[in-house]
C-alpha positions, 0 to 999 in steps of 0.5 A: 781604312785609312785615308791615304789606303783610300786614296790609293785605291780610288787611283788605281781604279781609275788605269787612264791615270796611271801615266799620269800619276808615275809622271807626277811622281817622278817630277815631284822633286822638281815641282816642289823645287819650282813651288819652293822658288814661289813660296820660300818654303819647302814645307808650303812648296810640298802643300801646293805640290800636293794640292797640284796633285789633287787637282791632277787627279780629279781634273778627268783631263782627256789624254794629252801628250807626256809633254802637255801633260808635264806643261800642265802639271807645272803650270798648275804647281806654279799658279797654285804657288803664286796664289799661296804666296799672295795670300800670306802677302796679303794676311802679312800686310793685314796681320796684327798682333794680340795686344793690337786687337785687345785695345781696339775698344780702348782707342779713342774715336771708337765710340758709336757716335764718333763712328757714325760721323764717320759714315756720314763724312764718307757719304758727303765724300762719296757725293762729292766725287758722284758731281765731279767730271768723271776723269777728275773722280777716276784720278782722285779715287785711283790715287788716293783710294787706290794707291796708283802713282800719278804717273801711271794715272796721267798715262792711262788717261793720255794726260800730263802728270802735271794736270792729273795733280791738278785734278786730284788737288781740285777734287780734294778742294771740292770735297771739303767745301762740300762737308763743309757746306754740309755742316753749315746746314746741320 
């Protein structure tokens, strides 16, 4: 038996689903509308829509109102659509190409040695900011380690954004004396 035969009857031997599923199907042109608005792809939008469909139907909701019932099927199209579309965000903005990958042994710096000077650096660096105030290290990581904006960061602190650079500059200043000072004693 195929898939979809199986699929088919393993539905209609649940009957408590049957409005739910003639209410899906006939909103289905719609969902895929709204997941394609989401996606930017009426092919993707049909593979949230049925994955929306998969959820429906194992999700043993208790019977609810047409009307909850439609809520409940948009919003879970919608959130599976907004999930879809942040992870092919998130694989585009760390997607490389073949040949980037082919050279990554060939780049300099790469070498195992030049790897675990890496590591020791971040460890003096993570060691610094562990001794700094806990506003300045919480300015310092949002910033650099976190993309924030100052602006953003000195609002959250209930600061100026003038001394959220400050505290950025001071920890960037106490950072590097204090590889340095560990290299010193190297």
């Amino acid at each position: 038996m195929s898939h979809q035969g199986m699929l088919a009857d393993r539905l209609l031997s649940r009957p408590s689903l049957a409005p739910q599923i003639q209410s899906f199907i006939d909103h289905r042109t719609a969902l895929i509308k709204i997941a394609a608005n989401i996606t930017g792809c009426r092919s993707r939008a049909e593979d949230v829509v049925q994955d929306a469909f998969f959820r429906l139907e194992s999700a043993h909701l208790p019977c609810h109102s047409i009307k909850a019932q439609l809520s409940y099927m948009f919003r879970t199209v919608r959130n599976l659509a907004i999930d879809y579309y942040r992870k092919q965000a998130f694989e585009q903005r760390h997607r490389g190409s073949e040949e980037e990958g082919l050279t990554v042994e060939q780049q300099e710096g790469a070498s195992p040695e030049s790897l675990h000077q890496c590591q020791e650096t971040l460890e003096l660096i993570a060691e610094a900011l562990e001794q700094l105030p806990e506003r300045t290290r919480y300015a310092f990581e949002m910033y650099r380690i976190h993309g924030r904006q100052q602006r953003e960061i000195a609002r959250e602190l209930g600061v100026s954004p003038t001394l959220v650079n400050f505290m950025i500059r001071d920890a960037m200043v106490h950072c590097r004396k204090h590889i340095e000072a560990a290299g010193r004693h190297a």
